[in-house]
C-alpha positions as CSV (number, residue, x, y, z in Angstrom):
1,X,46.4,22.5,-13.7
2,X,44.1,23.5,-16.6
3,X,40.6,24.7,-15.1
4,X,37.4,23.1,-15.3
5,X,35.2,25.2,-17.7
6,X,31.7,25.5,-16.0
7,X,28.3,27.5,-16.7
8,X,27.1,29.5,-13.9
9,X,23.4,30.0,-15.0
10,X,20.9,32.3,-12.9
11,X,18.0,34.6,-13.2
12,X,15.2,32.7,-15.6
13,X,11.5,33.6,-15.8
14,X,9.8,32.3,-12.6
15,X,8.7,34.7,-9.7
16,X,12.4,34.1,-8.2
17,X,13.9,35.3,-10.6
18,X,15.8,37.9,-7.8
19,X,16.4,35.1,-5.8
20,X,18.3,33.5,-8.1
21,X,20.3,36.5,-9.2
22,X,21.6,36.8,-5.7
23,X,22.2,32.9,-5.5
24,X,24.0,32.8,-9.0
25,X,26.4,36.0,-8.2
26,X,27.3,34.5,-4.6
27,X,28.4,30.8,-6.6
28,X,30.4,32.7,-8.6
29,X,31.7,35.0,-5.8
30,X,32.6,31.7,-3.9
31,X,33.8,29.6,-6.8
32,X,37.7,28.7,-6.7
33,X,39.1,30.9,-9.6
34,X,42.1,28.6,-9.6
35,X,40.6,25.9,-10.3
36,X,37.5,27.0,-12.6
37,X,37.3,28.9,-15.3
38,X,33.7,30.5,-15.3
39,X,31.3,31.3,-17.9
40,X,28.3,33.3,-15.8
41,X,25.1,33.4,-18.6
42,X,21.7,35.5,-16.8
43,X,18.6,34.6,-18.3
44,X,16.1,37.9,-17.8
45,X,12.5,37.6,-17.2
46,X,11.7,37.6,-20.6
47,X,13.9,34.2,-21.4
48,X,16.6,35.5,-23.3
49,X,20.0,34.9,-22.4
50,X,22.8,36.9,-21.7
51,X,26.6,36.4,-20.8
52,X,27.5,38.7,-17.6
53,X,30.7,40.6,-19.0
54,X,31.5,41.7,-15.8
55,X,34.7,40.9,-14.5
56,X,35.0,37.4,-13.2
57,X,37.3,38.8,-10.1
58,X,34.9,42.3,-9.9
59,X,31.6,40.5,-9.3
60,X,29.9,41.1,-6.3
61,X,26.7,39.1,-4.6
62,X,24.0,41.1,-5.7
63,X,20.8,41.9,-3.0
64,X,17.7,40.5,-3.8
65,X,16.1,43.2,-6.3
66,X,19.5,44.4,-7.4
67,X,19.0,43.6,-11.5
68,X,22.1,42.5,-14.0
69,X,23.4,45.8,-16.5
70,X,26.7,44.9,-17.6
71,X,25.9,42.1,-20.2
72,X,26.2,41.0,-23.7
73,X,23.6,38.8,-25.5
74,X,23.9,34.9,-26.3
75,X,21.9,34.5,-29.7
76,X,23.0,30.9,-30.0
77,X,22.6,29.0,-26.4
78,X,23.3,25.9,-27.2
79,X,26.6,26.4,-28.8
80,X,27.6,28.6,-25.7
81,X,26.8,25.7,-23.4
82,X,28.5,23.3,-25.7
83,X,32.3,25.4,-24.6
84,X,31.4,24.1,-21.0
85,X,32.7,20.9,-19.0
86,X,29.8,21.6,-16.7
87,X,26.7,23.4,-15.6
88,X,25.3,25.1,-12.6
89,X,21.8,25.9,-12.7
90,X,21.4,28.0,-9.7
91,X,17.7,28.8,-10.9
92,X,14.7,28.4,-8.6
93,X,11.2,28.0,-9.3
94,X,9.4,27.3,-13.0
95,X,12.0,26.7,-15.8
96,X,14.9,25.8,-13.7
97,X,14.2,24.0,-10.4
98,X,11.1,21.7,-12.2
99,X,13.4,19.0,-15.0
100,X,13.0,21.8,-18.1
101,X,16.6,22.9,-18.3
102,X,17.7,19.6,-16.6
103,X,16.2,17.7,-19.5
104,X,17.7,20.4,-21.8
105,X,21.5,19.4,-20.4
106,X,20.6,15.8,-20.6
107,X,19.8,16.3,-24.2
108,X,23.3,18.0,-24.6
109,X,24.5,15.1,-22.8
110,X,26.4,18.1,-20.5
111,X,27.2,17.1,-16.8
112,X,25.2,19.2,-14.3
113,X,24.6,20.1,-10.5
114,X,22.0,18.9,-8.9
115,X,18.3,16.3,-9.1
116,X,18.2,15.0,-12.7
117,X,14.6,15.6,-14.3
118,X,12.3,13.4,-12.4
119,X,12.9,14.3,-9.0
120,X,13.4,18.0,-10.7
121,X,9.7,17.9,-11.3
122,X,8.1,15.6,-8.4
123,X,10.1,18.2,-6.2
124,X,8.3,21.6,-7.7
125,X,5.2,20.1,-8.0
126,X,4.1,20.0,-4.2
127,X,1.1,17.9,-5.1
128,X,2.8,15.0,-6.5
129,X,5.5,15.2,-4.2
130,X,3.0,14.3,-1.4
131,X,2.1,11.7,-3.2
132,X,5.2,10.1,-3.3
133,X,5.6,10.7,1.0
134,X,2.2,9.1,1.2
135,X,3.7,6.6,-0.2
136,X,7.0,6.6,1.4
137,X,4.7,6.4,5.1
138,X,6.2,10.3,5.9
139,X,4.1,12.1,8.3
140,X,2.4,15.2,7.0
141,X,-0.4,17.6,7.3
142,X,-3.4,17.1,6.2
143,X,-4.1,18.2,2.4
144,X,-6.7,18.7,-0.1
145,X,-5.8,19.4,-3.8
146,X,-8.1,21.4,-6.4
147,X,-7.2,22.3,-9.9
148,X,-8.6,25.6,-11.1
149,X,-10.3,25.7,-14.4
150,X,-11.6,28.7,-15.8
151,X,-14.0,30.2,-13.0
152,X,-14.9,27.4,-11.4
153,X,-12.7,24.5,-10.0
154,X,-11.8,20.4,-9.6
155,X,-11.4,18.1,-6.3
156,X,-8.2,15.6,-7.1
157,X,-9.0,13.1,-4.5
158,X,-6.4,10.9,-2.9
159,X,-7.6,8.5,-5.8
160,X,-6.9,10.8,-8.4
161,X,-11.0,10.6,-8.9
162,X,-12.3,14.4,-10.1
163,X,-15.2,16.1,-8.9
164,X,-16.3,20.1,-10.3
165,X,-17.0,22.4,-7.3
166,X,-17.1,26.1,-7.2
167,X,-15.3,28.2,-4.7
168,X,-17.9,28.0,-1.8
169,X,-17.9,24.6,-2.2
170,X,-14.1,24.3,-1.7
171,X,-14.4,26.2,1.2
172,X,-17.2,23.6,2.5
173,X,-15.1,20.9,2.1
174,X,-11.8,22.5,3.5
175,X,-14.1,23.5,6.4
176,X,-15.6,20.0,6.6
177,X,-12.1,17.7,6.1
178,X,-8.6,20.4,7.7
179,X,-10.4,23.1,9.4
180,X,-8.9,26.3,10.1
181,X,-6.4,27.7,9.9
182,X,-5.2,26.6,6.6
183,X,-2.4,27.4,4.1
184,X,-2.9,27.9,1.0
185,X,0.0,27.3,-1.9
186,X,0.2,27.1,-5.4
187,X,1.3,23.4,-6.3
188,X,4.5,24.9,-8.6
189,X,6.1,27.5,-6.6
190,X,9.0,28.7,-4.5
191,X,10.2,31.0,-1.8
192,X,6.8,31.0,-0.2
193,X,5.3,33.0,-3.4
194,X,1.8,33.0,-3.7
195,X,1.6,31.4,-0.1
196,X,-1.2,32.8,2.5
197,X,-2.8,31.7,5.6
198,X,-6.3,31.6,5.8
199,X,-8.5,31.2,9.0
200,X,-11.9,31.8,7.9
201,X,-13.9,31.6,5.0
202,X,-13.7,34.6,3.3
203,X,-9.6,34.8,3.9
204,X,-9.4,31.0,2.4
205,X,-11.4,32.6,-0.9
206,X,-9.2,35.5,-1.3
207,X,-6.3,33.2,-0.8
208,X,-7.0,30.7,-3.6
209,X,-7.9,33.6,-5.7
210,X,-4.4,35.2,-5.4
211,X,-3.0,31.2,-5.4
212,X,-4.5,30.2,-8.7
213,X,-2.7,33.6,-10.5
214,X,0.2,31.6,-10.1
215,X,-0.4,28.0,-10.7
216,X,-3.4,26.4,-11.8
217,X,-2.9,23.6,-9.1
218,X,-3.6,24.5,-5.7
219,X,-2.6,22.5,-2.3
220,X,-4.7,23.5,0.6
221,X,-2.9,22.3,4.0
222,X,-3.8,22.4,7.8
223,X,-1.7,24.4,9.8
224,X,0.9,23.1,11.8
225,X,1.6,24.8,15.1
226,X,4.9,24.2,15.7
227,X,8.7,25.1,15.1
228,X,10.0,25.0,11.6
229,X,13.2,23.4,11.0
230,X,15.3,21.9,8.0
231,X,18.3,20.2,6.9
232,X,20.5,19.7,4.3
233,X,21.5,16.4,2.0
234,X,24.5,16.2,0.0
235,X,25.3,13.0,-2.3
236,X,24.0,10.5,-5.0
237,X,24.2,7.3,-3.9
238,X,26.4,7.5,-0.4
239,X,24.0,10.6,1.2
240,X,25.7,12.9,3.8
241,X,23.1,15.1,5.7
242,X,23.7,17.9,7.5
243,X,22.6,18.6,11.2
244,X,19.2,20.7,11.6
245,X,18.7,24.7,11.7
246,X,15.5,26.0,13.1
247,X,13.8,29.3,11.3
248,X,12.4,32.1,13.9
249,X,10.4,34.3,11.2
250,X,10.0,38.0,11.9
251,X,6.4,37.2,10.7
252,X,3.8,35.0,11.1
253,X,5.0,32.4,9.0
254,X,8.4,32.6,6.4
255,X,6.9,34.7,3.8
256,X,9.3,35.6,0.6
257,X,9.7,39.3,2.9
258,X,10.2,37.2,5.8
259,X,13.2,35.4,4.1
260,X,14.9,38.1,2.3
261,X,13.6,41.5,3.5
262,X,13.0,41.2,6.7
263,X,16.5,41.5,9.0
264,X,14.6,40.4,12.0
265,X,14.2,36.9,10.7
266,X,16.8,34.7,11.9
267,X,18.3,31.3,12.0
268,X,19.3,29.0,14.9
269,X,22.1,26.7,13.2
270,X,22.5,23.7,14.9
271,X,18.4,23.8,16.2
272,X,18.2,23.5,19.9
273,X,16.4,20.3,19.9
274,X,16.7,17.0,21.5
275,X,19.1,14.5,19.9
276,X,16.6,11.7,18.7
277,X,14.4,14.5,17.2
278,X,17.4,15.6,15.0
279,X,18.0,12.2,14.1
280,X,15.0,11.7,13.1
281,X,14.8,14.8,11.0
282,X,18.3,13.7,8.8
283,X,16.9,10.0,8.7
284,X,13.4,11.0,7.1
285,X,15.4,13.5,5.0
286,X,17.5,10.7,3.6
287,X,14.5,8.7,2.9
288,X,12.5,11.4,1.6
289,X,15.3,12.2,-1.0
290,X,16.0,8.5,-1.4
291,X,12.1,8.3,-2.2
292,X,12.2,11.0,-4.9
293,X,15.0,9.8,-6.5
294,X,17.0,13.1,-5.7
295,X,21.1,13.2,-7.0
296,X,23.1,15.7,-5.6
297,X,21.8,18.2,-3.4
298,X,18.6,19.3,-1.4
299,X,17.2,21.1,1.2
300,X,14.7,19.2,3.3
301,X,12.0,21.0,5.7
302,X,10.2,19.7,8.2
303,X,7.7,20.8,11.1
304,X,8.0,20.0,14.9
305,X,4.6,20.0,16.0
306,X,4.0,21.8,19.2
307,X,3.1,19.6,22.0
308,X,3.8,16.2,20.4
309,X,7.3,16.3,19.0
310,X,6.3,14.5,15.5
311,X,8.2,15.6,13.0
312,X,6.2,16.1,9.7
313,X,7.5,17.0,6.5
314,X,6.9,19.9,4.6
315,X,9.1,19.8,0.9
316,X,12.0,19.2,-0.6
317,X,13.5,21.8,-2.4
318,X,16.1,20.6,-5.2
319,X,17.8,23.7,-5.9
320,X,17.8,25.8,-2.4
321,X,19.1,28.8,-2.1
322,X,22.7,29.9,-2.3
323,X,22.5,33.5,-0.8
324,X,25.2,34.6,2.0
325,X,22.4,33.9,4.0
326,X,20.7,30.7,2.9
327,X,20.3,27.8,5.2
328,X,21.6,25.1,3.1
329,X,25.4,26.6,2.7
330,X,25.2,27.9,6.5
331,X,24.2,23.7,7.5
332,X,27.7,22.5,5.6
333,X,29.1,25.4,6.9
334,X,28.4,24.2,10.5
335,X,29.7,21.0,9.8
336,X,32.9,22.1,8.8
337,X,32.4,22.1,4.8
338,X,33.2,25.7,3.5
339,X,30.5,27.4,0.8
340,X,34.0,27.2,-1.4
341,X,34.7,23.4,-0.4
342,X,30.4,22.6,-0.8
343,X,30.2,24.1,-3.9
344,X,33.4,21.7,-5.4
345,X,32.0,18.8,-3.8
346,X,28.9,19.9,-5.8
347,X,30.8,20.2,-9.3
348,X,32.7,16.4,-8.3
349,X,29.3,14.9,-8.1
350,X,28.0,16.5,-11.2
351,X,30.5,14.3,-13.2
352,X,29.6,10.9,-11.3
353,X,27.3,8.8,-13.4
């Protein structure tokens, strides 16, 4: 049988970067060698891109941190792509997760894993992801959204009317509207960078000082007390979703150390909740990715809220991570679908229209 050529592509320049490095060497750990022949390309911080000349058979999943030597560079990316049947993108974050290199395979008209570029972008940008689950009726917490520009900064209200205010004034209204505690996010990130909680002024400040170093859009959201839980979908137009896992975070909340530092942190796969809690989990997961337009794969995360039960939605994450460890191969795994059988069902997909 001659092997499907496919592009396993990792790295990139957003703050997972690492991440992704430890996704991109455990698809290619995991990939059937009989059946693909695989071109690995790592893309270093700086955007250049490289083809991984280690051994196909010799390479190992890397730990978070561990960095790429043995490589050789690609001057002309394009025409390296152009050898390939297929592509991978296991990058998260800016430049990989967000429609830019989708949009750059459409262009090359190559088939590819995962959302195309619209639900690509809705997806990374939290803001306007929110604002297509407001319109879908999904429950959620309570938001405001600000744009930063230059010192001061700009209400976005749910009109999309703009109002200047400085950063006491964003606390005033934060104070006035959510009320602590609060978290505070960067519209465009991943793996809960640039994340903190905030339960008083001056924390809520600091927190969309450090936010804004990352994005220029900034979500501020009431805190949910309750369990956090997620789920998998797999599928373009027939969806399959995976039962639920519940986090337990060594720390407060899942911080990027929480995730992938912190060996204390630990998954319960399936979730020990009630039945019609779980189904209503996977049916507002399908509708959520329905509602985004999403093709292929994503993770879905949601909140349990103590003391009610509702189940409100947190994001959709279109390229989730692919780690030994990572929730959304351990959910297929669960359910009987091997990280080797996943990732081909992954690749069929790619090539349906």
């Amino acid at each position: 049988m001659e092997k499907i050529k496919i592009a396993v592509i990792f790295g990139g320049i957003s703050t997972e970067h690492d991440v992704s490095i430890t996704s991109g060497t455990s698809v290619i750990k995991n990939l059937d060698k009989g059946k693909y022949e695989i071109y690995p390309i790592y893309i270093d911080k700086d955007g250049n891109w490289f083809e991984y000349t280690k051994k196909i058979e010799e390479i190992k999943v890397l730990d978070v941190g561990e960095q790429i030597e043995e490589k050789a560079k690609i001057d002309y990316p394009i025409e390296y792509l152009q050898e390939c049947e297929v592509v991978f993108p296991v990058l998260h974050g800016l430049y990989g997760e967000d429609g830019t290199i989708q949009g750059m395979l459409e262009l090359l008209q190559k088939p590819y894993v995962g959302c195309k570029v619209l639900s690509s972008s809705i997806c990374m940008d939290k803001a306007y992801a929110k604002v297509i689950f407001d319109k879908a009726k999904l429950n959620q917490a309570k938001y405001l959204y600000f744009k930063r520009v230059g010192a001061d900064f700009v209400y976005v209200d749910e009109e999309f009317n703009e109002q200047e205010c400085t950063l006491e004034e964003v606390a005033k209204k934060v104070e006035n509207e959510i009320s602590y505690p609060v978290f505070v996010k960067p519209s465009n990130s991943g793996s809960s960078v640039g994340i903190k909680k905030a339960t008083n002024e001056q924390e809520l400040k600091d927190a969309v000082e450090y936010a804004s170093t990352f994005d220029n859009k900034i979500l501020i959201e009431e805190g949910i007390k309750g369990r956090e839980v997620e789920t998998a979908v797999l599928g373009n137009n027939h969806l399959k979703v995976a039962c639920v896992g519940e986090i337990l975070p060594a720390e407060e909340f899942y911080t990027f150390d929480a995730k992938y530092k912190n060996e204390e942190s630990r998954v319960v796969i399936p979730a020990q909740i009630p039945e019609e809690i779980s189904e209503e989990i996977r049916n507002t997961a399908m509708k959520a990715f329905k509602a985004v337009d999403g093709s292929g794969l994503a993770r879905v995360d949601f909140f349990i809220e103590e003391g009610t039960n509702r189940v409100i939605i947190n994001e959709i994450n279109t390229m989730p991570g692919f780690t030994q460890i990572s929730m959304y191969p351990k959910l297929w795994e669960q359910m009987g679908l091997s990280y080797t059988k996943l990732l081909d069902a992954l690749i069929e997909l790619a090539f349906v229209k």
